[in-house]
N, CA, C and O atoms as a MOPAC input file, in Angstrom:
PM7 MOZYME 1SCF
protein

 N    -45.13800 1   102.02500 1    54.24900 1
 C    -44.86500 1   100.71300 1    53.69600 1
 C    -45.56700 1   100.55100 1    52.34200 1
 O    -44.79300 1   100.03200 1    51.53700 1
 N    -46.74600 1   100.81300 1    51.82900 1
 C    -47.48900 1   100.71000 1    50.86100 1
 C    -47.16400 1   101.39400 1    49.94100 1
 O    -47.42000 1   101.03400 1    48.79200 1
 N    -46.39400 1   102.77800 1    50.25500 1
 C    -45.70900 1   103.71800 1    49.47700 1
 C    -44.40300 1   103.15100 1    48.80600 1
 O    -43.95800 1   103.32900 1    47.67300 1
 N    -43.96000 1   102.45800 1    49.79700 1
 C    -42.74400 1   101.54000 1    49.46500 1
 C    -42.71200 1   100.84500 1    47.75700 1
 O    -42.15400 1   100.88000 1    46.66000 1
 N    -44.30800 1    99.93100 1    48.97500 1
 C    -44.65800 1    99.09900 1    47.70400 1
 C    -44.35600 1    99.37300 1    46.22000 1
 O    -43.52700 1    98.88400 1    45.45200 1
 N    -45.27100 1   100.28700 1    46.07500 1
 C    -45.80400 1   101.56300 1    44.99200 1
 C    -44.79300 1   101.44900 1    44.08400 1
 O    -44.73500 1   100.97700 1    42.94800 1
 N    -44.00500 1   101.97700 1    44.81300 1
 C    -42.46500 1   102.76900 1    44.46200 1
 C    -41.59800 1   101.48600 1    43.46700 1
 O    -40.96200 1   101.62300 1    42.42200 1
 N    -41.87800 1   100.26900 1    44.27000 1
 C    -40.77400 1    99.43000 1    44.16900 1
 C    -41.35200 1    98.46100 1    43.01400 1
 O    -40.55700 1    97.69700 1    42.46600 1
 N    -42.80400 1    98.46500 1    42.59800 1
 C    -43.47000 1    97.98400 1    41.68900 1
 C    -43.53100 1    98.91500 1    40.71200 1
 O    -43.61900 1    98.40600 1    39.59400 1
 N    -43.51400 1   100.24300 1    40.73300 1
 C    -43.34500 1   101.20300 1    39.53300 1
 C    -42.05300 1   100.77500 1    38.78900 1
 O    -42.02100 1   100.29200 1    37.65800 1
 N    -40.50500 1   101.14000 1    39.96600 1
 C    -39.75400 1   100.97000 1    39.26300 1
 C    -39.22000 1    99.40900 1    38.52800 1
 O    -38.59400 1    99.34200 1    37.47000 1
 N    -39.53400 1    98.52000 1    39.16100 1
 C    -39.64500 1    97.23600 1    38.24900 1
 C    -40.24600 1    96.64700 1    36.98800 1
 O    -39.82700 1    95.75000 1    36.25700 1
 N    -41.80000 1    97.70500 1    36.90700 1
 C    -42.46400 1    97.81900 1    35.63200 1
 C    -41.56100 1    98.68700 1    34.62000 1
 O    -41.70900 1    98.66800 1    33.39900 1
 N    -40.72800 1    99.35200 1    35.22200 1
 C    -40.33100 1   100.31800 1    33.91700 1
 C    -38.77500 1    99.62200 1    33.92600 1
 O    -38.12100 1   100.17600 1    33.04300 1
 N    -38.17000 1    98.84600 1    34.45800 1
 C    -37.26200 1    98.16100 1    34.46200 1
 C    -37.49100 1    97.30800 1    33.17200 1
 O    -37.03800 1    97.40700 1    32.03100 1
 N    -38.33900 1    96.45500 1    33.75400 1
 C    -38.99700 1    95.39600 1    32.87400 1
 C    -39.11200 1    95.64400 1    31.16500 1
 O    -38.86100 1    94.98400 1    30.15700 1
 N    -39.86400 1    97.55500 1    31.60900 1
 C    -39.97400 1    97.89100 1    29.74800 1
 C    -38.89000 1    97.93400 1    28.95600 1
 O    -38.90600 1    97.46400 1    27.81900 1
 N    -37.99600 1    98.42400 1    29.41200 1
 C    -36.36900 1    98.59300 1    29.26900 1
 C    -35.51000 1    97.45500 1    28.91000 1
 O    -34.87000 1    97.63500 1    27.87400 1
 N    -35.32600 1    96.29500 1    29.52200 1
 C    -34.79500 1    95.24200 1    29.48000 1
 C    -34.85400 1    94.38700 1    27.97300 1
 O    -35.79400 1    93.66500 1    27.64000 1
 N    -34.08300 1    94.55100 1    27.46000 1
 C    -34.01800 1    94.00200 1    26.09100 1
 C    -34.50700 1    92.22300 1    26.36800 1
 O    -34.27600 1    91.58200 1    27.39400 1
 N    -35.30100 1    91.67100 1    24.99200 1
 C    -36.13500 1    90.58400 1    24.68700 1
 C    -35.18200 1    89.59700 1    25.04400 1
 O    -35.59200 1    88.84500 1    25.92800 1
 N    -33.88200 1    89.33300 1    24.57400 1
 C    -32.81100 1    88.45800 1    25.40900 1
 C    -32.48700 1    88.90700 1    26.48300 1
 O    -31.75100 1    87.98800 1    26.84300 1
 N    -32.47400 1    89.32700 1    26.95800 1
 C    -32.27000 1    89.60100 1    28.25000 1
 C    -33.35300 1    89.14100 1    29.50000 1
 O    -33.01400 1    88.69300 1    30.59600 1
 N    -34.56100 1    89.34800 1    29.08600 1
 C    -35.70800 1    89.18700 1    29.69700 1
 C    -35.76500 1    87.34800 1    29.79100 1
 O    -36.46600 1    86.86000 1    30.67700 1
 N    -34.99800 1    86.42000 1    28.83600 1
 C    -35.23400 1    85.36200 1    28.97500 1
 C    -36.76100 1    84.83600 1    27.83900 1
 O    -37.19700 1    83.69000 1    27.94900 1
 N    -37.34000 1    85.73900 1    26.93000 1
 C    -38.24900 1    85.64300 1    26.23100 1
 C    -37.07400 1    84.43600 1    25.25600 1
 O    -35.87600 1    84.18200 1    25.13500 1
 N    -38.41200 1    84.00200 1    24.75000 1
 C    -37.75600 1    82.84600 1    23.49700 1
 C    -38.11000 1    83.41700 1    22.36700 1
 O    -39.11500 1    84.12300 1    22.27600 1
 N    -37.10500 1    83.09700 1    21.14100 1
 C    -37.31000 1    83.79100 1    19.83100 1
 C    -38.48800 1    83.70000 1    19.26400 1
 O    -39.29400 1    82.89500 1    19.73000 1
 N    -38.90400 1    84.66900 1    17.91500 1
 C    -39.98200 1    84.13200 1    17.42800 1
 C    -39.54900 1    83.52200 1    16.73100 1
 O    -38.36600 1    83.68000 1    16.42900 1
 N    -40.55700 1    82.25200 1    15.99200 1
 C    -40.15500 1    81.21800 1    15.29600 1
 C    -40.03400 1    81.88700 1    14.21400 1
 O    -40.59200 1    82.92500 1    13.85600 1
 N    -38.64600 1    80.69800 1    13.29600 1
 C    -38.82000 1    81.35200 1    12.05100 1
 C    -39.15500 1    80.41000 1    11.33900 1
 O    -39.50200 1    79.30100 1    11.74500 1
 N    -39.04100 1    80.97700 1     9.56500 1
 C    -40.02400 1    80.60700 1     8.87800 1
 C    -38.99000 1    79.81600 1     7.54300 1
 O    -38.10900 1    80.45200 1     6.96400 1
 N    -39.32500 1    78.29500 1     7.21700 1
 C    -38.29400 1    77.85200 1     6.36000 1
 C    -39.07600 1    77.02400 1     5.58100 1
 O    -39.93900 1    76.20600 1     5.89900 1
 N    -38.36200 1    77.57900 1     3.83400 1
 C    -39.90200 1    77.08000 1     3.07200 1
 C    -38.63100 1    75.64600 1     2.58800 1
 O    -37.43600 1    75.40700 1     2.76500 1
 N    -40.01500 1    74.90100 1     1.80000 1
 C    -39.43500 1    73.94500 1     1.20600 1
 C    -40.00700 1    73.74400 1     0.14500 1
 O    -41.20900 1    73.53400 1     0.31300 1
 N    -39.59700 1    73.70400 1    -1.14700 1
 C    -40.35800 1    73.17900 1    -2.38900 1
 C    -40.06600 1    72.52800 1    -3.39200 1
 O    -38.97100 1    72.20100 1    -3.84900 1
 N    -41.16700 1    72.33100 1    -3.75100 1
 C    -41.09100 1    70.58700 1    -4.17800 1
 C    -41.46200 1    71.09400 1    -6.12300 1
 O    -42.35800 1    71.90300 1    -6.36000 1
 N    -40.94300 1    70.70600 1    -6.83200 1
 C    -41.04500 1    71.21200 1    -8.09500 1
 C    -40.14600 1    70.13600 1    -9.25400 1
 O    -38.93200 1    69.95000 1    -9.16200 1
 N    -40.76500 1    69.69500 1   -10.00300 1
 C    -39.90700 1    69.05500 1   -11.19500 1
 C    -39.78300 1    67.35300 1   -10.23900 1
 O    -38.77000 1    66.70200 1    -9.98200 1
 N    -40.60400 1    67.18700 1   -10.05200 1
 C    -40.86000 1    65.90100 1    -9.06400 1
 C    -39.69800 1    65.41300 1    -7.87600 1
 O    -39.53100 1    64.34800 1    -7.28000 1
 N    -38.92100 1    66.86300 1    -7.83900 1
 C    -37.85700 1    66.92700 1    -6.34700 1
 C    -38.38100 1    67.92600 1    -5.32400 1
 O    -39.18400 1    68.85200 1    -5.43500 1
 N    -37.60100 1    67.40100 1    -4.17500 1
 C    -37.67900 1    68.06900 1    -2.72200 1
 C    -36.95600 1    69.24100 1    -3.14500 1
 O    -36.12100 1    68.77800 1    -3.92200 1
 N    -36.75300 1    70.72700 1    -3.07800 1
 C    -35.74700 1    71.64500 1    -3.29300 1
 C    -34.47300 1    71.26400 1    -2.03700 1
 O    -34.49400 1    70.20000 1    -1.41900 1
 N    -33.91100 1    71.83200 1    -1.92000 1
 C    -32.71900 1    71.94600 1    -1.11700 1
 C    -33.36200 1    72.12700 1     1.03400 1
 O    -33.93600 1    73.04500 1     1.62000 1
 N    -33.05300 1    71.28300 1     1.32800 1
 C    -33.21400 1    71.46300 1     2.88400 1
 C    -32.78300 1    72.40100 1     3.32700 1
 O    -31.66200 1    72.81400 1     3.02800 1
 N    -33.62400 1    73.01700 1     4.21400 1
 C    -33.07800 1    74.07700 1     5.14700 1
 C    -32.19400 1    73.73800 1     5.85000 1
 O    -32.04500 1    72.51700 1     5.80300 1
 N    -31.25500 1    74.42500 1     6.74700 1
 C    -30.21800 1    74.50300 1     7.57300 1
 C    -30.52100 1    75.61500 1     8.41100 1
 O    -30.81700 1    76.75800 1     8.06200 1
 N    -30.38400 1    75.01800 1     9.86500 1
 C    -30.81000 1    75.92400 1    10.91600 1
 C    -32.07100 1    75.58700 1    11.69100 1
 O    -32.31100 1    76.42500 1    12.56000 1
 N    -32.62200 1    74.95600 1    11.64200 1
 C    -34.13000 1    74.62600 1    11.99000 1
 C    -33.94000 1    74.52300 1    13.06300 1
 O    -33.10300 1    73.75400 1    13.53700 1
 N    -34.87200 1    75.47900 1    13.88400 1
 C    -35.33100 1    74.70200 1    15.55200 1
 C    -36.36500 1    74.48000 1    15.66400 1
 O    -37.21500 1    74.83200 1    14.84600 1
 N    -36.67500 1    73.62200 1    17.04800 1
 C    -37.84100 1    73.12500 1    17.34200 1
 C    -39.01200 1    74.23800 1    17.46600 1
 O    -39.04900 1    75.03600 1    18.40300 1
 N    -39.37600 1    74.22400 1    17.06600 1
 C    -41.26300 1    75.47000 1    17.12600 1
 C    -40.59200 1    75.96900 1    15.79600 1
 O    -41.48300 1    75.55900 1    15.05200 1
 N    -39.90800 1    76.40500 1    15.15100 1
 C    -39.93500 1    77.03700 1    13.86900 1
 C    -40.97900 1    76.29500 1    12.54100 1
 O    -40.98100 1    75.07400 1    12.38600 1
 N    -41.59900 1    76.97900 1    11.89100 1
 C    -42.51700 1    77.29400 1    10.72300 1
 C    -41.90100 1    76.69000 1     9.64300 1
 O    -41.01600 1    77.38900 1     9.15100 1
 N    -42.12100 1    75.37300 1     8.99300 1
 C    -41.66500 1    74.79100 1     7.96700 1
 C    -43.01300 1    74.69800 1     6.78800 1
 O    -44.07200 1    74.07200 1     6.75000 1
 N    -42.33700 1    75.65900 1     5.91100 1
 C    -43.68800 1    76.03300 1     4.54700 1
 C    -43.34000 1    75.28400 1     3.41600 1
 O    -42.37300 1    75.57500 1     2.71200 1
 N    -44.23000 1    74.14200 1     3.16700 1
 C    -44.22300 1    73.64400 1     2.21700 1
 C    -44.70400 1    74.45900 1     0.77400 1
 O    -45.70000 1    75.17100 1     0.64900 1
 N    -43.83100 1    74.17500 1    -0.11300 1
 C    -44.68400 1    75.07200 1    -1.71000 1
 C    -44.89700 1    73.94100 1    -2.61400 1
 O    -43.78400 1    73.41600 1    -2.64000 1
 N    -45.54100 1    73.36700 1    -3.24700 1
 C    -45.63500 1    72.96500 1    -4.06500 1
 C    -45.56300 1    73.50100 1    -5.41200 1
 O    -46.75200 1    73.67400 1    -5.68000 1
 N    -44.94300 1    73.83900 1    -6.34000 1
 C    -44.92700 1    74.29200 1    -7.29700 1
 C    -44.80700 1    73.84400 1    -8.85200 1
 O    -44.55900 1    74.52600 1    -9.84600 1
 N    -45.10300 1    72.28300 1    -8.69500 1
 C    -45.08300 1    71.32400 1    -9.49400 1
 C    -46.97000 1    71.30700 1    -9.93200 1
 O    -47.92200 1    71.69100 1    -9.25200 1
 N    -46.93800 1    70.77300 1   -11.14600 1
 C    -48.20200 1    70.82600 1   -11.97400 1
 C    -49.33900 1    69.00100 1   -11.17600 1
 O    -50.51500 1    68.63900 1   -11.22300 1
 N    -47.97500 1    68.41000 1   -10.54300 1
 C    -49.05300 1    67.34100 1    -9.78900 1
 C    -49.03300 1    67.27200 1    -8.36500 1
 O    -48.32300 1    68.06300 1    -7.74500 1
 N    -49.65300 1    66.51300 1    -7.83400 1
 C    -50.38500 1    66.63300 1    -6.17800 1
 C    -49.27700 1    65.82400 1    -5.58700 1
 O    -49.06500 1    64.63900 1    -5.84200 1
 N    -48.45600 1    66.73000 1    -4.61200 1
 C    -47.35200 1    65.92300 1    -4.34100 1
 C    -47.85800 1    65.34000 1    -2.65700 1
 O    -49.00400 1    65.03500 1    -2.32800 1
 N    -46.53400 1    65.30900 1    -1.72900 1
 C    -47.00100 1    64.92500 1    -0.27900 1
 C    -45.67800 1    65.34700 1     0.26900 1
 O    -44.69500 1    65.63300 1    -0.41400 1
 N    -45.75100 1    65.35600 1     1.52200 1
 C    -44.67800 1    65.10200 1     2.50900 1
 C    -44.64600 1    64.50800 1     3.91400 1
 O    -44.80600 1    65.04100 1     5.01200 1
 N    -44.32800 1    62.92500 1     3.46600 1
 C    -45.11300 1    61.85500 1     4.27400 1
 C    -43.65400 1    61.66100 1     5.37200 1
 O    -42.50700 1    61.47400 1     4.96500 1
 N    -43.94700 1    61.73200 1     6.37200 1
 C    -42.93000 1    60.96200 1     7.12400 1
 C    -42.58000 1    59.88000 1     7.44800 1
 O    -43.50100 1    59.32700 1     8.04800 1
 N    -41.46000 1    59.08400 1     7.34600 1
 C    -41.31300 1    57.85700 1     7.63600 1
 C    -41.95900 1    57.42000 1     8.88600 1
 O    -42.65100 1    56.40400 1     8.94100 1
 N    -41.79200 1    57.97900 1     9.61000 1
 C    -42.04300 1    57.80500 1    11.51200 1
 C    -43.24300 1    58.33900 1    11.67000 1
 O    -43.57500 1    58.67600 1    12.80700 1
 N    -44.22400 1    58.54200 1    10.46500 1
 C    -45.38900 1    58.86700 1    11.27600 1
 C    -45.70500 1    60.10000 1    11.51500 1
 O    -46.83000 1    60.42100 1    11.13100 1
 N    -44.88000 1    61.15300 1    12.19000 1
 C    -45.08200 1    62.25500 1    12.88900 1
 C    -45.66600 1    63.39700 1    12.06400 1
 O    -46.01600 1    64.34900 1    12.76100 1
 N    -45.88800 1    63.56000 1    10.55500 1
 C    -46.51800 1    64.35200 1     9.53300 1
 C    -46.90900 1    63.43300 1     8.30900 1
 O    -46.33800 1    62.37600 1     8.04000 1
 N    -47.81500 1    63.90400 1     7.70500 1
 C    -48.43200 1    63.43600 1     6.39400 1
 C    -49.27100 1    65.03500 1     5.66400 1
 O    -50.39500 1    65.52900 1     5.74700 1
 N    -47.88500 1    65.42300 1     4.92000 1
 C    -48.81800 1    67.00100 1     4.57200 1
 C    -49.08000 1    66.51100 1     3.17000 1
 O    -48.13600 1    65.93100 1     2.63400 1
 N    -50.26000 1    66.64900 1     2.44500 1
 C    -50.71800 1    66.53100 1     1.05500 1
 C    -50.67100 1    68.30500 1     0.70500 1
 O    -50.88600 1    69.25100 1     1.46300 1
 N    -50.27700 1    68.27700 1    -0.84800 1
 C    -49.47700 1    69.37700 1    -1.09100 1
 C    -50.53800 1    69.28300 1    -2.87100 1
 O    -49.99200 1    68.74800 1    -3.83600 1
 N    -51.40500 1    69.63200 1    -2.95100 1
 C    -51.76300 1    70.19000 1    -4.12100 1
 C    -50.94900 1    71.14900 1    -5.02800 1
 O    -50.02800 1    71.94000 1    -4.82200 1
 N    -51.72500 1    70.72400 1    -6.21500 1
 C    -50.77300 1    71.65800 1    -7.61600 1
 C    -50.62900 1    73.26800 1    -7.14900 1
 O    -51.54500 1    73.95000 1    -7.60900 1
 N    -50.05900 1    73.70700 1    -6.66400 1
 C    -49.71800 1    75.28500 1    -6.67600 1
 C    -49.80700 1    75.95500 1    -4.78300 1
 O    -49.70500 1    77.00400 1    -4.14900 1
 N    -50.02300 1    74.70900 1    -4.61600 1
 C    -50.41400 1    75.44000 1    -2.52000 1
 C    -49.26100 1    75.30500 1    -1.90400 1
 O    -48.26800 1    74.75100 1    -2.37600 1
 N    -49.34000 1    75.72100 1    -1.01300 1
 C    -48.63500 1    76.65700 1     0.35200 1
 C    -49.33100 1    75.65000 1     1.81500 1
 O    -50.53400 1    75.75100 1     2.05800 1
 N    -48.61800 1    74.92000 1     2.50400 1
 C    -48.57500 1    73.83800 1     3.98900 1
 C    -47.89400 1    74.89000 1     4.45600 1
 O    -46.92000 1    75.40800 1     3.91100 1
 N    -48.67300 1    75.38000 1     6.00200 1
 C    -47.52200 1    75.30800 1     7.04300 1
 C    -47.18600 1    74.20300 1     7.98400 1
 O    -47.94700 1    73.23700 1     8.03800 1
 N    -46.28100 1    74.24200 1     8.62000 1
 C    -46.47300 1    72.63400 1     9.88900 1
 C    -45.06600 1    73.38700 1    10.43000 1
 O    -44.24200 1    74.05500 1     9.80600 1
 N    -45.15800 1    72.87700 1    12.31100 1
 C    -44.75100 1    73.20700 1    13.16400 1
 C    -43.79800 1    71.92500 1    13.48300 1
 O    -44.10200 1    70.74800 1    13.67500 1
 N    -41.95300 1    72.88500 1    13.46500 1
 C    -41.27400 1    71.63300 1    13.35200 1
 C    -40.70100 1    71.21600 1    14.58500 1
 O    -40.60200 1    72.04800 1    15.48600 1
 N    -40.30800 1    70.04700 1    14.75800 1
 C    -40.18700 1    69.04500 1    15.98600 1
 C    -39.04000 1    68.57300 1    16.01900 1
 O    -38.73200 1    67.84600 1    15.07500 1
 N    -38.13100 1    68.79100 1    16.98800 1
 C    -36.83000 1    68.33000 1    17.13400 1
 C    -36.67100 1    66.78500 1    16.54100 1
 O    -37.44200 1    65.83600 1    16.68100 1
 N    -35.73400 1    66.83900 1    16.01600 1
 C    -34.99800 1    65.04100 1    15.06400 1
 C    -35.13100 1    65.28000 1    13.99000 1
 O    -35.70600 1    66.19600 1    13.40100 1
 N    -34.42000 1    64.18100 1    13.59100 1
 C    -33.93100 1    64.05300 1    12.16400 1
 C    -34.89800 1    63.40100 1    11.49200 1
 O    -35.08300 1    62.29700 1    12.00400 1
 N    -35.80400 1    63.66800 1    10.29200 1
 C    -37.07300 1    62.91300 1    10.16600 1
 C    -36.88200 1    62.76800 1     8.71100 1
 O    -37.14300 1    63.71100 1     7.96500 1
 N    -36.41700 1    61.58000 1     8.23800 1
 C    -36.95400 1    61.13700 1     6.94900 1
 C    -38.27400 1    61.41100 1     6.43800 1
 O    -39.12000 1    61.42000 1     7.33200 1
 N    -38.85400 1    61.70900 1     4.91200 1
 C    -39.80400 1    61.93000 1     5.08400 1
 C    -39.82800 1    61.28100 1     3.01700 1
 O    -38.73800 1    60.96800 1     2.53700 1
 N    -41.15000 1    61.18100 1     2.08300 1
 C    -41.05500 1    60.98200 1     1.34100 1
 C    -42.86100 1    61.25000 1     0.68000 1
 O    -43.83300 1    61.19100 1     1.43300 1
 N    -42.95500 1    61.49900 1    -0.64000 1
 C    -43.97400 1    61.88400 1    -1.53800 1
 C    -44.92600 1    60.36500 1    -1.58900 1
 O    -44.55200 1    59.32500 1    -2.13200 1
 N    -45.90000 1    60.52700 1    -1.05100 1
 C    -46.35000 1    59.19400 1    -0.68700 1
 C    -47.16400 1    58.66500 1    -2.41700 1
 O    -47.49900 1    57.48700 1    -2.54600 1
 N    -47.39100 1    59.68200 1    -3.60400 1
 C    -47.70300 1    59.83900 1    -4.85800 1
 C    -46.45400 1    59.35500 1    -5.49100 1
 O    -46.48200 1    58.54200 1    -6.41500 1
 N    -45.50900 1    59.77600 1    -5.07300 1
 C    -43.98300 1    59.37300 1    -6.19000 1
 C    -42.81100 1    59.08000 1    -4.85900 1
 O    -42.23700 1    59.83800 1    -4.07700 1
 N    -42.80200 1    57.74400 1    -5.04200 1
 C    -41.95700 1    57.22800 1    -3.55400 1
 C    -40.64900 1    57.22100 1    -3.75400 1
 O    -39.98500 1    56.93300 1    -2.75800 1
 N    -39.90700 1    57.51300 1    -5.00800 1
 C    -38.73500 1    57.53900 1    -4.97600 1
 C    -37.94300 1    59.39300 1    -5.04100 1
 O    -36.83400 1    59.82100 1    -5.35900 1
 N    -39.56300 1    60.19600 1    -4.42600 1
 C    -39.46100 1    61.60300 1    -4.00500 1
 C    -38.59100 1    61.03800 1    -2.78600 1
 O    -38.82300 1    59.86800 1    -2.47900 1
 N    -37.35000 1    61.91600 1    -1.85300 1
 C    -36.98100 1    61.08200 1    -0.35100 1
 C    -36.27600 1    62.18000 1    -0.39700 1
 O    -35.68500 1    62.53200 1    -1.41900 1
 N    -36.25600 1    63.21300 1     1.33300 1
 C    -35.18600 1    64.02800 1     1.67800 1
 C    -35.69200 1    63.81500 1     3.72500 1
 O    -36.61000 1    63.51900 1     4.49000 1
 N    -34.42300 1    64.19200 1     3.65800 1
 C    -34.58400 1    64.42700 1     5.37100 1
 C    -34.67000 1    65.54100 1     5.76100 1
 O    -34.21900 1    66.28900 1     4.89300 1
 N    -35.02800 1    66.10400 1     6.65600 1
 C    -35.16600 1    67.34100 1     7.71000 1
 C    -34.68300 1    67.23800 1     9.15800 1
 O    -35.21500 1    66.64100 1    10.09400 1
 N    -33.43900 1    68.02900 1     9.12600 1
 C    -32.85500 1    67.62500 1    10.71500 1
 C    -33.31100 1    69.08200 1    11.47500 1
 O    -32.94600 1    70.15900 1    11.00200 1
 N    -33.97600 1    69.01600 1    12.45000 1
 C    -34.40900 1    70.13300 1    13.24900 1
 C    -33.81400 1    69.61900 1    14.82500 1
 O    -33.93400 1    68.55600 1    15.43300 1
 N    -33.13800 1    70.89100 1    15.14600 1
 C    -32.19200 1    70.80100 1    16.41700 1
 C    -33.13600 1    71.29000 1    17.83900 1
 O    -32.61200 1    71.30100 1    18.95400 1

């Protein structure tokens, strides 16, 4: 019986190694979607966003911008030349440059 065991836990470990990452039911790794802010605009929104994916703010403008959310749920301050990461959250989230308020784009993450 223990031999059984053995046997039947070996071949499930090497099953297991075998079994491709979808298959196994693993969840993707997150990906990574920049956004930048330059010439006192938001660049172009990503498309595709899911929930846990990596949203990289760039700032690449010569002043201290933001990316404030309407609802609260983020407030990233974005210095002259830096790099934000932040972890994105399902909905559609207005968001705006809390330095220059007529900065305004949305982010829809599915």
């Amino acid at each position: 019986m223990l031999r059984m065991m053995l046997l039947l836990g070996t071949l499930l470990a090497l099953i297991g190694v075998f079994v491709p990452a979808s298959a196994a039911g693993t969840t993707p790794a997150p990906r990574v979607h920049v956004i930048v802010v330059d010439t006192m605009a938001y660049g172009p929104m990503p498309t595709g966003v899911h929930a846990g994916d990596i949203i990289e703010w760039v700032n690449h403008g010569i002043l201290e911008h933001s990316a404030t959310a309407r609802d609260g749920s983020f407030d990233i301050d974005l210095k002259p030349g830096a790099t934000v990461r932040s972890t994105a959250t399902k909905g559609s989230v207005a968001f705006f440059c809390k330095f220059h308020p007529t900065m305004t784009a949305t982010l829809v993450v599915m």
